[in-house]
C-alpha positions in Angstrom: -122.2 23.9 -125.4 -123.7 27.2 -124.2 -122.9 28.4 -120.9 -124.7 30.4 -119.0 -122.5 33.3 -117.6 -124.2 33.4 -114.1 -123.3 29.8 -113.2 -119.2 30.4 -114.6 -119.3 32.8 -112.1 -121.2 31.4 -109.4 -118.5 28.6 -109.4 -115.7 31.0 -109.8 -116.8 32.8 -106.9 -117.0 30.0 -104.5 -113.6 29.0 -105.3 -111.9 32.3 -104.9 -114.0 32.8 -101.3 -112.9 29.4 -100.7 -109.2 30.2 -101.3 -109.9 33.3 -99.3 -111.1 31.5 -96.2 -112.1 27.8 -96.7 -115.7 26.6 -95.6 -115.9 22.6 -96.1 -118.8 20.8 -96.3 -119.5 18.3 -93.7 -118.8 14.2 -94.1 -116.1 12.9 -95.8 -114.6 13.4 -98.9 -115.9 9.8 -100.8 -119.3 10.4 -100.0 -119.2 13.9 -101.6 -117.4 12.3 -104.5 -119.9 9.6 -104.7 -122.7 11.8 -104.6 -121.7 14.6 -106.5 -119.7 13.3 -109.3 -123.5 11.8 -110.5 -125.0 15.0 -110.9 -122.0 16.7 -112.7 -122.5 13.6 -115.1 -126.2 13.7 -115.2 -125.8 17.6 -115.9 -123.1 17.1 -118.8 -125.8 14.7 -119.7 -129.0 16.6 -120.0 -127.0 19.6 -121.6 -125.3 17.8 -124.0 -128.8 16.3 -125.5 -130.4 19.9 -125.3 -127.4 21.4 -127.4 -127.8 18.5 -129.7 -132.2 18.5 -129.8 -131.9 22.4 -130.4 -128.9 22.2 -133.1 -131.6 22.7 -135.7 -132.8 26.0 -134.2 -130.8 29.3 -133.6 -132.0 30.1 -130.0 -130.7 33.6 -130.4 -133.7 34.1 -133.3 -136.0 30.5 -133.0 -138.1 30.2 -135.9 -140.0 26.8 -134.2 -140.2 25.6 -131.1 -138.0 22.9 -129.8 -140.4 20.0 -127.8 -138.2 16.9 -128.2 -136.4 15.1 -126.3 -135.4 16.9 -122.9 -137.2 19.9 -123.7 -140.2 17.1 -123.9 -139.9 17.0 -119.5 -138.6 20.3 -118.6 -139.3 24.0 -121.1 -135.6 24.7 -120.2 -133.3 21.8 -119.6 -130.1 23.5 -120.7 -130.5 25.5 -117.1 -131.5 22.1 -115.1 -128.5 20.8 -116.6 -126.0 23.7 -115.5 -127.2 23.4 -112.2 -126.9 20.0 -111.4 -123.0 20.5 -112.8 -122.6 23.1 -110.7 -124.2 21.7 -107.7 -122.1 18.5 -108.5 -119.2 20.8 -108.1 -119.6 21.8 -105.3 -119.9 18.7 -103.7 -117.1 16.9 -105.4 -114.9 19.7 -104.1 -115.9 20.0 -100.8 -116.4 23.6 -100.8 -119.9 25.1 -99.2 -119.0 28.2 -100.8 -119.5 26.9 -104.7 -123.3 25.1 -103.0 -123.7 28.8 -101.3 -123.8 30.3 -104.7 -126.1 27.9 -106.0 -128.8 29.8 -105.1 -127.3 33.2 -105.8 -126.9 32.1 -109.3 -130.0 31.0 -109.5 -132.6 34.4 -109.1 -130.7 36.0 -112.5 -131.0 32.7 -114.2 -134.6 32.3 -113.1 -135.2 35.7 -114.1 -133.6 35.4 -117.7 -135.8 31.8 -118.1 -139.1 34.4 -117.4 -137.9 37.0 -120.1 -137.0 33.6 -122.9 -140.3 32.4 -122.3 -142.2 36.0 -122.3 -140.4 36.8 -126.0 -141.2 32.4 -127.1 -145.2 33.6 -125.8 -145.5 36.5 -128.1 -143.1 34.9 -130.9 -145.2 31.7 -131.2 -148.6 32.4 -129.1 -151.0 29.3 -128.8 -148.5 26.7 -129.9 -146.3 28.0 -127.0 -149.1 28.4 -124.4 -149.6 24.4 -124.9 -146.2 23.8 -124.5 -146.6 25.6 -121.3 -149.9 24.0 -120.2 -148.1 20.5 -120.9 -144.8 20.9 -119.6 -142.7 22.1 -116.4 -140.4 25.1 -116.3 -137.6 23.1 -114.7 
Protein backbone atom coordinates (compact mmCIF):
# COMPACT_ATOMS: atom_id res chain seq x y z
CA UNK A 1 0.00 0.00 0.00
CA UNK A 2 1.37 3.43 -0.74
CA UNK A 3 2.04 5.76 2.00
CA UNK A 4 2.03 9.05 1.84
CA UNK A 5 5.28 10.37 3.51
CA UNK A 6 3.58 13.49 5.21
CA UNK A 7 1.12 11.43 7.26
CA UNK A 8 4.29 8.73 8.51
CA UNK A 9 5.52 11.76 9.79
CA UNK A 10 2.74 13.61 11.02
CA UNK A 11 2.10 10.51 13.26
CA UNK A 12 5.68 10.19 14.17
CA UNK A 13 5.83 13.64 15.25
CA UNK A 14 2.97 13.49 17.60
CA UNK A 15 4.36 10.59 19.28
CA UNK A 16 7.91 11.88 19.84
CA UNK A 17 6.17 15.51 21.18
CA UNK A 18 4.06 13.28 23.10
CA UNK A 19 6.98 11.44 24.70
CA UNK A 20 8.54 14.78 25.09
CA UNK A 21 5.73 16.31 27.15
CA UNK A 22 2.35 14.36 27.06
CA UNK A 23 -0.96 16.29 25.97
CA UNK A 24 -4.06 13.71 26.38
CA UNK A 25 -7.10 14.13 24.86
CA UNK A 26 -10.04 14.66 27.07
CA UNK A 27 -12.74 11.71 28.11
CA UNK A 28 -11.77 8.44 28.81
CA UNK A 29 -9.85 6.03 27.23
CA UNK A 30 -12.95 3.40 25.82
CA UNK A 31 -14.61 6.14 24.27
CA UNK A 32 -11.47 7.11 22.22
CA UNK A 33 -11.02 3.49 21.55
CA UNK A 34 -14.57 3.10 20.45
CA UNK A 35 -14.50 5.92 18.31
CA UNK A 36 -11.32 5.90 16.83
CA UNK A 37 -10.51 2.27 16.24
CA UNK A 38 -13.59 2.77 13.41
CA UNK A 39 -11.90 5.20 11.44
CA UNK A 40 -8.45 3.44 11.54
CA UNK A 41 -10.58 0.43 10.11
CA UNK A 42 -12.65 2.50 7.70
CA UNK A 43 -9.24 4.05 6.52
CA UNK A 44 -7.36 0.58 6.03
CA UNK A 45 -10.57 0.02 4.31
CA UNK A 46 -10.98 2.69 1.72
CA UNK A 47 -7.10 2.37 1.04
CA UNK A 48 -6.93 -1.04 0.70
CA UNK A 49 -9.78 -0.91 -2.24
CA UNK A 50 -7.99 2.11 -3.92
CA UNK A 51 -4.57 0.16 -4.03
CA UNK A 52 -6.58 -2.74 -5.37
CA UNK A 53 -9.12 -0.38 -8.11
CA UNK A 54 -5.72 1.27 -9.31
CA UNK A 55 -3.56 -2.09 -9.51
CA UNK A 56 -4.20 -1.93 -13.19
CA UNK A 57 -2.62 1.55 -13.61
CA UNK A 58 0.97 2.77 -12.71
CA UNK A 59 0.06 6.03 -10.87
CA UNK A 60 3.66 7.16 -11.20
CA UNK A 61 2.95 7.29 -15.34
CA UNK A 62 -1.22 6.61 -15.62
CA UNK A 63 -2.06 5.86 -19.08
CA UNK A 64 -6.17 5.89 -18.18
CA UNK A 65 -7.97 7.13 -15.62
CA UNK A 66 -9.08 5.28 -12.67
CA UNK A 67 -13.19 6.02 -11.98
CA UNK A 68 -14.20 2.85 -10.18
CA UNK A 69 -15.02 1.94 -7.21
CA UNK A 70 -13.86 4.57 -4.44
CA UNK A 71 -12.33 6.76 -6.79
CA UNK A 72 -16.17 6.60 -8.18
CA UNK A 73 -17.14 9.08 -4.67
CA UNK A 74 -13.96 10.89 -3.96
CA UNK A 75 -10.98 11.86 -7.08
CA UNK A 76 -8.50 10.83 -4.34
CA UNK A 77 -9.55 8.26 -1.85
CA UNK A 78 -6.03 6.88 -1.11
CA UNK A 79 -5.57 10.46 0.92
CA UNK A 80 -9.29 10.27 2.61
CA UNK A 81 -8.14 7.02 3.60
CA UNK A 82 -4.66 7.97 5.30
CA UNK A 83 -6.37 10.48 7.12
CA UNK A 84 -9.00 8.77 8.70
CA UNK A 85 -6.06 6.16 9.88
CA UNK A 86 -4.25 8.72 11.09
CA UNK A 87 -6.95 10.63 12.78
CA UNK A 88 -8.06 7.18 14.16
CA UNK A 89 -4.68 7.17 15.72
CA UNK A 90 -4.73 9.71 17.36
CA UNK A 91 -7.73 8.99 19.08
CA UNK A 92 -7.00 5.43 19.98
CA UNK A 93 -3.88 6.67 21.66
CA UNK A 94 -4.99 9.35 23.45
CA UNK A 95 -2.50 11.79 22.26
CA UNK A 96 -3.70 15.44 21.00
CA UNK A 97 -0.38 15.79 19.61
CA UNK A 98 -0.84 12.94 16.68
CA UNK A 99 -4.85 14.97 16.04
CA UNK A 100 -2.62 18.38 16.27
CA UNK A 101 -0.68 17.17 13.25
CA UNK A 102 -3.66 16.24 11.41
CA UNK A 103 -3.88 19.34 10.01
CA UNK A 104 -0.22 20.11 9.62
CA UNK A 105 -0.11 17.13 7.47
CA UNK A 106 -2.70 18.02 5.66
CA UNK A 107 -1.69 21.62 3.62
CA UNK A 108 1.47 19.48 1.85
CA UNK A 109 -0.89 16.71 1.05
CA UNK A 110 -3.56 19.08 -0.20
CA UNK A 111 -1.02 20.78 -2.07
CA UNK A 112 0.51 17.48 -3.79
CA UNK A 113 -3.50 16.37 -4.50
CA UNK A 114 -3.52 20.07 -6.66
CA UNK A 115 -0.26 19.26 -8.59
CA UNK A 116 -1.71 15.11 -9.37
CA UNK A 117 -4.73 16.57 -10.60
CA UNK A 118 -3.04 19.63 -12.57
CA UNK A 119 -0.49 16.96 -14.50
CA UNK A 120 -4.15 14.10 -14.78
CA UNK A 121 -5.85 17.78 -16.55
CA UNK A 122 -3.21 18.17 -19.14
CA UNK A 123 -2.44 14.25 -19.43
CA UNK A 124 -6.12 13.31 -20.13
CA UNK A 125 -8.02 16.86 -20.82
CA UNK A 126 -11.90 16.51 -21.33
CA UNK A 127 -12.25 12.99 -19.97
CA UNK A 128 -10.59 14.36 -16.83
CA UNK A 129 -12.56 17.67 -16.64
CA UNK A 130 -15.80 15.31 -16.39
CA UNK A 131 -14.33 13.39 -13.85
CA UNK A 132 -13.96 16.59 -12.08
CA UNK A 133 -17.35 18.14 -12.85
CA UNK A 134 -18.89 14.65 -11.50
CA UNK A 135 -16.90 13.99 -8.59
CA UNK A 136 -15.50 15.52 -5.19
CA UNK A 137 -11.86 16.05 -4.42
CA UNK A 138 -12.10 14.39 -1.05
Amino acid sequence: MPLPEPILLGIAAGVGLHRLRPWSLPGGRRVHHLVGWPLVALGAVLVARSVQEAAQVDLGQPESLVTGGPFARSRNPMYVGWALIHLGAGLTSGSTWIIATVPVVAGPMHREVVREERRLGEKFGPEFRRYLAAVPRY
